[in-house]
N, CA, C and O atoms as CSV, one atom per row, in Angstrom:
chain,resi,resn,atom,element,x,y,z
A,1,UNK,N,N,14.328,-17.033,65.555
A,1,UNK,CA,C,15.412,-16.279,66.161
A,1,UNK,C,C,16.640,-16.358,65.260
A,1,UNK,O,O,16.829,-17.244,64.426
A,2,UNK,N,N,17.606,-15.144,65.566
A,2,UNK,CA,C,18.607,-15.642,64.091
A,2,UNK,C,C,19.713,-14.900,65.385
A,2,UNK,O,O,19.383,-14.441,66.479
A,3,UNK,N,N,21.027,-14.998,64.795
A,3,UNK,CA,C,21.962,-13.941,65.443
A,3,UNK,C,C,22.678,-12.893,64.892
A,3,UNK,O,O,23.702,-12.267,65.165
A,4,UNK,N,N,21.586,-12.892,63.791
A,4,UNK,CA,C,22.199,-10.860,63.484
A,4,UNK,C,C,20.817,-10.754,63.132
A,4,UNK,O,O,20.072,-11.662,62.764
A,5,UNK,N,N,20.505,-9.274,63.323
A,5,UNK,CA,C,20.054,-8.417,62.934
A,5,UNK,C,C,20.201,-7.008,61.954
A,5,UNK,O,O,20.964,-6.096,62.273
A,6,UNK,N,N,19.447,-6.978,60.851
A,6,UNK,CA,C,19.946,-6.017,59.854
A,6,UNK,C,C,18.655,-4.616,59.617
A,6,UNK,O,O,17.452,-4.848,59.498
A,7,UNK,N,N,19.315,-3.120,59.592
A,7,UNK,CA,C,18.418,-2.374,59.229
A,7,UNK,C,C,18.928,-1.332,58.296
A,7,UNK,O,O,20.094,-0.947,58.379
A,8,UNK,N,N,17.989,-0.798,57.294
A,8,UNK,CA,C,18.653,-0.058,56.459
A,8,UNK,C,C,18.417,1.181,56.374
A,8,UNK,O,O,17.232,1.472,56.212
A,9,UNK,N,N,19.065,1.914,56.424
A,9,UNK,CA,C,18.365,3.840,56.832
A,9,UNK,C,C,18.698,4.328,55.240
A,9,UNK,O,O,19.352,3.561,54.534
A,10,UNK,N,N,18.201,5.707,54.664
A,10,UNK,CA,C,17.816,6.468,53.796
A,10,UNK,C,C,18.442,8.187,54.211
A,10,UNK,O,O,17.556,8.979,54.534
A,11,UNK,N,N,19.489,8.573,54.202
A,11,UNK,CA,C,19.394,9.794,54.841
A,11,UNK,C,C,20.206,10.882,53.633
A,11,UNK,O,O,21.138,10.564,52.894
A,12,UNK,N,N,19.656,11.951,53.702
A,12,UNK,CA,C,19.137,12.969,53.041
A,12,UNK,C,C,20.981,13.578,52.844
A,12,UNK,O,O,21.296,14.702,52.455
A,13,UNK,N,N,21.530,12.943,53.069
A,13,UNK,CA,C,23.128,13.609,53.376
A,13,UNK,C,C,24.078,12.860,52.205
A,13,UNK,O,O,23.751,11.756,51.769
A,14,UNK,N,N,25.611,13.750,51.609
A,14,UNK,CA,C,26.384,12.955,51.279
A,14,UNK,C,C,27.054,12.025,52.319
A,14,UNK,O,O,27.253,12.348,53.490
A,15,UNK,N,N,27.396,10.774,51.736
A,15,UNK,CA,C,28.272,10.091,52.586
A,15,UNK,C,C,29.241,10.559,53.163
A,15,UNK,O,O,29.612,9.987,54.188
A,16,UNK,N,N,29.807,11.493,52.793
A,16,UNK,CA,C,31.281,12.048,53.616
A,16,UNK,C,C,30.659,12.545,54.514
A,16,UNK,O,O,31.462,12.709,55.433
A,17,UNK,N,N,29.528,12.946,54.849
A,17,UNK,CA,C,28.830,13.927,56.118
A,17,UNK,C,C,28.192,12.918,56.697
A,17,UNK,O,O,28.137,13.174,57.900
A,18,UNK,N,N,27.567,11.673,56.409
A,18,UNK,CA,C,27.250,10.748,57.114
A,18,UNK,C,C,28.278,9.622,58.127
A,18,UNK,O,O,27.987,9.123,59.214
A,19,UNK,N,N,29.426,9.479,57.386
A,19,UNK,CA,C,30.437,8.380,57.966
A,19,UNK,C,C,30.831,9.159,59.484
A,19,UNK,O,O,30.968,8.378,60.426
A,20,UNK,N,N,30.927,9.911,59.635
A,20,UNK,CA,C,31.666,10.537,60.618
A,20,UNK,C,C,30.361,11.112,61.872
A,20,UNK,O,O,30.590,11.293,63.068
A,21,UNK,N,N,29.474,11.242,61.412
A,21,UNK,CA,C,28.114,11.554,62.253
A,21,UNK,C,C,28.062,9.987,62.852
A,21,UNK,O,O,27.837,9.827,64.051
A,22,UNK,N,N,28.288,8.788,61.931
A,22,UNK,CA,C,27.458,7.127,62.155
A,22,UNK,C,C,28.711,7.005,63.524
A,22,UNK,O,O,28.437,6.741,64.695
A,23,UNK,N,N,30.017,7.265,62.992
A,23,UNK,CA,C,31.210,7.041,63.989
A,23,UNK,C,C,31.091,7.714,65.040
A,23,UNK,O,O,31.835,7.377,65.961
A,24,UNK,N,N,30.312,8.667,65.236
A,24,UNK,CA,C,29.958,9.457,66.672
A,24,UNK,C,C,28.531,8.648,67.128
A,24,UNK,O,O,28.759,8.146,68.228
A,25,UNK,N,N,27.950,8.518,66.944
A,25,UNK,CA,C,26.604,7.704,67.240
A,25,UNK,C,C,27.280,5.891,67.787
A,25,UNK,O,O,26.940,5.350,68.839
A,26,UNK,N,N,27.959,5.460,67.067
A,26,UNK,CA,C,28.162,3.732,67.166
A,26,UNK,C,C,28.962,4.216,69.217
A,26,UNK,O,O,28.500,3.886,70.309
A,27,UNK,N,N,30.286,5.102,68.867
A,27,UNK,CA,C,30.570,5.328,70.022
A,27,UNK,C,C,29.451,5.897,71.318
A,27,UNK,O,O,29.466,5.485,72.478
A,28,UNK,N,N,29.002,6.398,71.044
A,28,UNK,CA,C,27.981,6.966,71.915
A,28,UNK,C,C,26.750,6.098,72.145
A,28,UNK,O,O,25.908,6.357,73.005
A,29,UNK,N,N,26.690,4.879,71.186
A,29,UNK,CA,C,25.663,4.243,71.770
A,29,UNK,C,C,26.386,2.720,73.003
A,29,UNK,O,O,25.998,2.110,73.999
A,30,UNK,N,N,27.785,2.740,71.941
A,30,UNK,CA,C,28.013,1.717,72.774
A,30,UNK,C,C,29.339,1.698,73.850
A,30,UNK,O,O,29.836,0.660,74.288
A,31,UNK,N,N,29.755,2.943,74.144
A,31,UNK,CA,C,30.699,3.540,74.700
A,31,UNK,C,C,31.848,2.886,74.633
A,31,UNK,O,O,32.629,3.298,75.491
A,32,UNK,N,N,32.498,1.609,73.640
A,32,UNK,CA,C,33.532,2.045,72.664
A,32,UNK,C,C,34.151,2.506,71.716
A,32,UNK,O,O,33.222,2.954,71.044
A,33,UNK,N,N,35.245,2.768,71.053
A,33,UNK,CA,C,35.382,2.964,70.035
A,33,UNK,C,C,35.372,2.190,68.761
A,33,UNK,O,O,35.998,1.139,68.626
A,34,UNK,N,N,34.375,2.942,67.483
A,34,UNK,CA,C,34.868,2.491,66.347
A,34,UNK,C,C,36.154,2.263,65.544
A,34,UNK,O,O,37.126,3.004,65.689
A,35,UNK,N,N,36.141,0.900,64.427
A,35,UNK,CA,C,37.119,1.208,63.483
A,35,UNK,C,C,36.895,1.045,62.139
A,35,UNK,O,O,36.364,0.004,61.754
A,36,UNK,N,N,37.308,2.166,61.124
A,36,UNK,CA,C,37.051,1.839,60.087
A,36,UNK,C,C,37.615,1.238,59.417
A,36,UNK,O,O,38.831,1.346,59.576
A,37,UNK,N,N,37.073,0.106,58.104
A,37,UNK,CA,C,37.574,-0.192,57.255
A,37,UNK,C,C,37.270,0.057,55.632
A,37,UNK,O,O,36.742,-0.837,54.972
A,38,UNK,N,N,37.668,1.435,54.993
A,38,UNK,CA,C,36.816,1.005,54.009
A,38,UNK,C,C,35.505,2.146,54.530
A,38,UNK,O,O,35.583,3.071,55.338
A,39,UNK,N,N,34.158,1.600,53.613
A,39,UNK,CA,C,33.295,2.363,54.144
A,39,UNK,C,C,32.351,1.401,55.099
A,39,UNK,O,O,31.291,1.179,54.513
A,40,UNK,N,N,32.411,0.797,56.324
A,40,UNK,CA,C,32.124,0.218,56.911
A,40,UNK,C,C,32.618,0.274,58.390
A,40,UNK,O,O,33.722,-0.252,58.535
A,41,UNK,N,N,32.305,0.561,59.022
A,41,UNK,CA,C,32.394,0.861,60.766
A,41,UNK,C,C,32.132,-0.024,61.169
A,41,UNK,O,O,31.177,-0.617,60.667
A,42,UNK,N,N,32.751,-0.534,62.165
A,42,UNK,CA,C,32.951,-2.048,63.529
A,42,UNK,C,C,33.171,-1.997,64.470
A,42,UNK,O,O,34.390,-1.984,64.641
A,43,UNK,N,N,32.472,-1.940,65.561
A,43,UNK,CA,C,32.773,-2.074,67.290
A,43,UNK,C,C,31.952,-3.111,67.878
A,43,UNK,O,O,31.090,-3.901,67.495
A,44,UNK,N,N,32.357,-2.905,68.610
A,44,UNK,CA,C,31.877,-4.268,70.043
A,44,UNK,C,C,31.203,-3.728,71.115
A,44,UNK,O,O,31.523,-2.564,71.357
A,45,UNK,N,N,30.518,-4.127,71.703
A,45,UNK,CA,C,29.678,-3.485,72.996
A,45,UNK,C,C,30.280,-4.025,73.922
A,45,UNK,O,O,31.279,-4.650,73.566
A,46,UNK,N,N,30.010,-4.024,75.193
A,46,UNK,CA,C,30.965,-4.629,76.176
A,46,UNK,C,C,30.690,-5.990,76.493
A,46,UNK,O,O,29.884,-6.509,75.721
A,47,UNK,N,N,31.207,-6.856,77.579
A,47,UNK,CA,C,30.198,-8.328,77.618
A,47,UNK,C,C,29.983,-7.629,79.275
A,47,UNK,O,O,30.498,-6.597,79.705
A,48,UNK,N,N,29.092,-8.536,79.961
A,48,UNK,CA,C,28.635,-7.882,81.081
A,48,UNK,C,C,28.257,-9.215,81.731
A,48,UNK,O,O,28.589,-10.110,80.953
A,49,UNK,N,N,27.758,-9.660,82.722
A,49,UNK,CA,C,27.505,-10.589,83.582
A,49,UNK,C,C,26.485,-11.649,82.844
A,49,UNK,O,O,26.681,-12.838,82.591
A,50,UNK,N,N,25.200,-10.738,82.553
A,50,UNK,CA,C,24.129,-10.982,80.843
A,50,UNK,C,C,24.566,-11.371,79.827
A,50,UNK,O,O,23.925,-12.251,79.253
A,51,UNK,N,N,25.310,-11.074,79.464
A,51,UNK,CA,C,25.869,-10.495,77.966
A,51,UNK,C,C,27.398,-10.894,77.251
A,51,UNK,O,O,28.518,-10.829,77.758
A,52,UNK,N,N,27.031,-11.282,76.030
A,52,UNK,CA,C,28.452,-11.617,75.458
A,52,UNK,C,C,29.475,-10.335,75.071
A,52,UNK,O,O,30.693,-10.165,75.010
A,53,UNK,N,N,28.435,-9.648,74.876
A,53,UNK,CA,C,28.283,-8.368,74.156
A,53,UNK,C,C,27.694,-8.709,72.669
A,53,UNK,O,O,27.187,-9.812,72.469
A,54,UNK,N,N,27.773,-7.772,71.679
A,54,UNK,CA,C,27.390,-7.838,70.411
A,54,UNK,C,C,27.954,-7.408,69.302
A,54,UNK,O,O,28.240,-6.213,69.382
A,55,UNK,N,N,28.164,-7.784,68.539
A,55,UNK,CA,C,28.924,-7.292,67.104
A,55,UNK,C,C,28.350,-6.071,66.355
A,55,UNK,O,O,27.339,-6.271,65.683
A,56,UNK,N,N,28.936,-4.688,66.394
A,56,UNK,CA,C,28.298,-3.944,65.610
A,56,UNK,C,C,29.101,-3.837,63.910
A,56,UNK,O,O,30.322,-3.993,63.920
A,57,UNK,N,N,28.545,-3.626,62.763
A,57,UNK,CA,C,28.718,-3.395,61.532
A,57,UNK,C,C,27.752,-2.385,60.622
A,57,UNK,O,O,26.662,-2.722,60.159
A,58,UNK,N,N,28.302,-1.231,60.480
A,58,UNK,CA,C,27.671,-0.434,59.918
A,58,UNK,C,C,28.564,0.440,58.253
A,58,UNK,O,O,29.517,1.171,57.983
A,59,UNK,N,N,27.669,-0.142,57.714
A,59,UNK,CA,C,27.841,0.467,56.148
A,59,UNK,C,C,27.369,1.951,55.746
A,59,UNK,O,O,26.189,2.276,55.876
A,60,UNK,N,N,28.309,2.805,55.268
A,60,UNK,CA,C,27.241,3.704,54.310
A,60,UNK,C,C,27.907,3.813,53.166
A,60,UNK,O,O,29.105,3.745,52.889
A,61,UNK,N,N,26.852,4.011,52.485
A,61,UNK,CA,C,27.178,3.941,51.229
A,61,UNK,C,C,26.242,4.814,50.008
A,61,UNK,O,O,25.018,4.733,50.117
A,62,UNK,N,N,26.661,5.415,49.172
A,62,UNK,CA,C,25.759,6.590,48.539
A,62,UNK,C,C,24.804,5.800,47.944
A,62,UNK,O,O,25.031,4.627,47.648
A,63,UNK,N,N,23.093,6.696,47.618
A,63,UNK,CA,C,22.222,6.370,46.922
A,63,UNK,C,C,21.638,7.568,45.992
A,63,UNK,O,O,22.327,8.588,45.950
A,64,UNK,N,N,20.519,7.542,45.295
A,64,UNK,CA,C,20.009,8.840,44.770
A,64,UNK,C,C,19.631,9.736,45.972
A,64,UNK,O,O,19.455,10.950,45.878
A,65,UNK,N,N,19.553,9.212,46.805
A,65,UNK,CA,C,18.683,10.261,47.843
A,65,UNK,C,C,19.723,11.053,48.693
A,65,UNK,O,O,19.501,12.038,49.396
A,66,UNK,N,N,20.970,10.376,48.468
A,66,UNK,CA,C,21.984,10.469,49.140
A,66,UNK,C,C,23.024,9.798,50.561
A,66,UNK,O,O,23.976,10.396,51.062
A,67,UNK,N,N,22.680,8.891,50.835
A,67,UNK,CA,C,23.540,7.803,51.808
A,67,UNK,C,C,22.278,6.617,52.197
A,67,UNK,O,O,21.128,6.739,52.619
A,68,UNK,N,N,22.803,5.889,51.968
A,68,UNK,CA,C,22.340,4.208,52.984
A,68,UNK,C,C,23.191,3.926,53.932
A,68,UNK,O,O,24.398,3.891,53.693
A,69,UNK,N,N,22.786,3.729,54.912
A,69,UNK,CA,C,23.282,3.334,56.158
A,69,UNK,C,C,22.973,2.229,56.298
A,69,UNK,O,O,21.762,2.189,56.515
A,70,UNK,N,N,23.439,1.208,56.294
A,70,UNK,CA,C,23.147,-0.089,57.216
A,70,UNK,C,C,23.965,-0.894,58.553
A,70,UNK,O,O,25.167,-1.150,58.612
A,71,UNK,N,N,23.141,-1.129,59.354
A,71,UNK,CA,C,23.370,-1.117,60.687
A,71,UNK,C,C,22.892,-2.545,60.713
A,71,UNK,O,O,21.714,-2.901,60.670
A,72,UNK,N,N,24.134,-3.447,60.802
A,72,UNK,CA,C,24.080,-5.059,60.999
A,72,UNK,C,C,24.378,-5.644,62.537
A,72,UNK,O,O,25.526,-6.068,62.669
A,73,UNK,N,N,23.657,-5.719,63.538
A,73,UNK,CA,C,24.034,-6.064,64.260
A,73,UNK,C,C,24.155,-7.388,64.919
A,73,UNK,O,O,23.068,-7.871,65.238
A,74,UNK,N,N,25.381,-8.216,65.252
A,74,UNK,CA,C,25.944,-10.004,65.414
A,74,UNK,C,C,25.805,-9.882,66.734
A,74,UNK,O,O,25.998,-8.903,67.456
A,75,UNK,N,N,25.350,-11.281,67.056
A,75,UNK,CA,C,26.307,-12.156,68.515
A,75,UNK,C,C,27.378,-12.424,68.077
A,75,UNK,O,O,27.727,-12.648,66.918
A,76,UNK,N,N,28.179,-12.400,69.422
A,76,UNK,CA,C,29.858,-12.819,69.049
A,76,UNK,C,C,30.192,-14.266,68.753
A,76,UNK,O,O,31.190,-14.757,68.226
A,77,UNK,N,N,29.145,-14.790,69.210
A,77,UNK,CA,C,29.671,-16.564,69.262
A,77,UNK,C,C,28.845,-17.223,67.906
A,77,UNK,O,O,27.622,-17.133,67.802
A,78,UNK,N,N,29.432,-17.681,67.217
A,78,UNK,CA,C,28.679,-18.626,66.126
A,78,UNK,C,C,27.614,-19.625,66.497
A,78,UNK,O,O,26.692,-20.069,65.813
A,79,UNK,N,N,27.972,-19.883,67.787
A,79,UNK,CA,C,26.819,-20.858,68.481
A,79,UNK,C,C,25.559,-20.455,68.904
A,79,UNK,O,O,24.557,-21.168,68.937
A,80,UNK,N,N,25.663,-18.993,69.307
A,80,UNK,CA,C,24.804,-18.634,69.602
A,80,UNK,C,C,23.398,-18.413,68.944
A,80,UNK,O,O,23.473,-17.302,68.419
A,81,UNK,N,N,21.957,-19.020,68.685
A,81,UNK,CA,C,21.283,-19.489,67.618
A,81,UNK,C,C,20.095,-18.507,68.653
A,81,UNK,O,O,19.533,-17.511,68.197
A,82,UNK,N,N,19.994,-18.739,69.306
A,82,UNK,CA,C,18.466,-17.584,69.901
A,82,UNK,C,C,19.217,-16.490,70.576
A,82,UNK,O,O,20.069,-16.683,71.444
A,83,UNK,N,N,18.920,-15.557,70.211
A,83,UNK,CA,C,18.718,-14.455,70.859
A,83,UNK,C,C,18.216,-13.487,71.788
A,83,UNK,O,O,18.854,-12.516,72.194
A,84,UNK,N,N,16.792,-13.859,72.176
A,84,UNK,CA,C,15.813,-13.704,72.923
A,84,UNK,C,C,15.408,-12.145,72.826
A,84,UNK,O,O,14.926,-11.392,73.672
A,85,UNK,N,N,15.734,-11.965,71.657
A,85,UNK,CA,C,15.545,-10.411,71.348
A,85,UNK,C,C,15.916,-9.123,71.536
A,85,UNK,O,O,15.386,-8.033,71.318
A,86,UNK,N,N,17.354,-9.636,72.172
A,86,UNK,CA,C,18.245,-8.845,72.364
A,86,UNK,C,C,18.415,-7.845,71.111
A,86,UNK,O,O,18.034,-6.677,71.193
A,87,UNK,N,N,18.991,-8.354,69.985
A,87,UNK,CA,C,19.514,-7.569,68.711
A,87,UNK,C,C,18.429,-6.684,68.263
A,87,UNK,O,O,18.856,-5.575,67.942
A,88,UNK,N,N,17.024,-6.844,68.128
A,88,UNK,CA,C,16.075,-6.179,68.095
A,88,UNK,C,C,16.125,-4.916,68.963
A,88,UNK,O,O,16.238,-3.774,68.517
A,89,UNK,N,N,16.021,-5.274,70.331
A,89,UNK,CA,C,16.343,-4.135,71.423
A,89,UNK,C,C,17.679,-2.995,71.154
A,89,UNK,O,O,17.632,-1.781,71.354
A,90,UNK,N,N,18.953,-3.865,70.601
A,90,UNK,CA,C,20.095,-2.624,70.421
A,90,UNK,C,C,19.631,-2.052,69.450
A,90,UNK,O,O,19.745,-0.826,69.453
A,91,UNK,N,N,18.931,-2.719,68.250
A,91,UNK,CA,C,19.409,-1.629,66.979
A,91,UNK,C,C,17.898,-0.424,67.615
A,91,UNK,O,O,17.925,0.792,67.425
A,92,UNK,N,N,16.651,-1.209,68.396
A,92,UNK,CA,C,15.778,-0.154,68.899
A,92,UNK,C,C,16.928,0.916,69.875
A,92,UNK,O,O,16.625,2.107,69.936
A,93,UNK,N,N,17.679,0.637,70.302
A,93,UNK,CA,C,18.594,1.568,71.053
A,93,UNK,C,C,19.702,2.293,70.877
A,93,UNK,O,O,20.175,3.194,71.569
A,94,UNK,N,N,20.168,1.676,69.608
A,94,UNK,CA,C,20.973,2.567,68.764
A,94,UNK,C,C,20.205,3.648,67.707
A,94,UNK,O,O,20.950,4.430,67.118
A,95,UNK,N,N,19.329,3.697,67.546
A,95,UNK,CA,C,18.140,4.291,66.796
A,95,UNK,C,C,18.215,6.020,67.247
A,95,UNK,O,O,18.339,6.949,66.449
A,96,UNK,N,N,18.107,6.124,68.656
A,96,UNK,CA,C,17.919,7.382,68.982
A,96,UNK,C,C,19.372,8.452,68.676
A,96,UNK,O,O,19.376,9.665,68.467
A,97,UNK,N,N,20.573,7.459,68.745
A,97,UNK,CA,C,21.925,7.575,68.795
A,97,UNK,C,C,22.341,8.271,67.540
A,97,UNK,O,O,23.056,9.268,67.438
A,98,UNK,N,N,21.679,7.460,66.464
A,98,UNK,CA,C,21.674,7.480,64.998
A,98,UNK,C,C,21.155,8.836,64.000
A,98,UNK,O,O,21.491,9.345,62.931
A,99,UNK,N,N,19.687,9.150,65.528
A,99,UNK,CA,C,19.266,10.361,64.692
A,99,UNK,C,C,19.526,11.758,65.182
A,99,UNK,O,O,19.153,12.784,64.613
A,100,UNK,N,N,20.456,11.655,66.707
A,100,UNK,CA,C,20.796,12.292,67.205
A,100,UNK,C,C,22.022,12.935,66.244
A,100,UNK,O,O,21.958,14.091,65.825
A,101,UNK,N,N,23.107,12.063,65.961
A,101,UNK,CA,C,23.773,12.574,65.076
A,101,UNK,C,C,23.702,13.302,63.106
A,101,UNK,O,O,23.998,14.325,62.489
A,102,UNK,N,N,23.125,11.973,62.865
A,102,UNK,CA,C,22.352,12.245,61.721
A,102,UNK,C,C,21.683,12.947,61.075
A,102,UNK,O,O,21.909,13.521,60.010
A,103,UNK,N,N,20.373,12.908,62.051
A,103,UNK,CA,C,19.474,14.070,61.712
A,103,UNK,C,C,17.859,13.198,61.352
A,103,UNK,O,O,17.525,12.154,61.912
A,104,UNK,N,N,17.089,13.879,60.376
A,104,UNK,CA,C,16.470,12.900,59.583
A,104,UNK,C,C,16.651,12.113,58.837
A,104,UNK,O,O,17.317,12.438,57.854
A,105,UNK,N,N,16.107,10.586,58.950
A,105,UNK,CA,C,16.496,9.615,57.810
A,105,UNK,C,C,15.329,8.749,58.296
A,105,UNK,O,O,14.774,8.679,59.392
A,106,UNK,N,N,15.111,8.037,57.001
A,106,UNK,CA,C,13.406,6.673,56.638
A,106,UNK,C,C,14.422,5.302,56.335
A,106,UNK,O,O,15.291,5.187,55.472
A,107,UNK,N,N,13.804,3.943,57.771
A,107,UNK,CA,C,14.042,2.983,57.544
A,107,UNK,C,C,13.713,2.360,56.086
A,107,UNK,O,O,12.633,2.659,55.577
A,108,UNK,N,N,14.512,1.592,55.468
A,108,UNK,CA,C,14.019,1.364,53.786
A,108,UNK,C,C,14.121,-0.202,54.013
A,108,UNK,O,O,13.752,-0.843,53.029
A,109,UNK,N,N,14.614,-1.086,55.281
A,109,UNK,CA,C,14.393,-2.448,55.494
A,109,UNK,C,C,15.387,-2.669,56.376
A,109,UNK,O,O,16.445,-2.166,56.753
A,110,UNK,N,N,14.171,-4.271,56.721
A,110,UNK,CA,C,14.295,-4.788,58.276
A,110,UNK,C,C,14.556,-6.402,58.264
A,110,UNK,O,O,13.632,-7.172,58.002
A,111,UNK,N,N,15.712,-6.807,58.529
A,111,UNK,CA,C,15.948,-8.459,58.668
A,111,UNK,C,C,16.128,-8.766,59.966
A,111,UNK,O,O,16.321,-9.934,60.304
């Protein structure tokens, strides 16, 4: 068990057409708002009765194919050492969010 989770997308787009599609998707998956820094997007999910909430971090950044996306997702607490498979489940649930905006894109790796 770890407390982040990392995935890396491949999508067929320049980055200037990707950053702003990822910033509509992060909001829409986790119904706050993003902030950018840089080329890197950061929000928080909510905490809930369950839940601490979760750290979102998402990169894009150009390749030959044309953008990498990576979608890092934290627990908030440093202590927190199992997960129980939570982080697995968001980035499976931010996934649909991702291609909704996006479009097509091929996972290229999974931590």
């Amino acid at each position: 068990m770890a407390n982040k989770r990392t995935r890396i997308y491949e999508v067929q787009a320049h980055p200037q057409q990707v950053f702003p599609a990822v910033q509509n998707a992060l909001s829409a998956a986790t119904g706050t708002p993003s902030y950018a820094q840089g080329n890197v997007l950061r929000t928080s999910s909510r905490m809930s009765l369950f839940s601490w909430g979760e750290n979102y971090f998402v990169t894009v950044e150009g390749s030959p194919m044309g953008s990498l996306v990576t979608v890092e997702i934290k627990l908030p607490l440093p202590t927190q050492i199992i997960d129980f498979g939570i982080l697995n489940r968001r980035q499976d649930d931010f996934l649909p969010h991702l291609q909704q905006f996006v479009g097509h894109m091929r996972e290229v790796s999974r931590s």
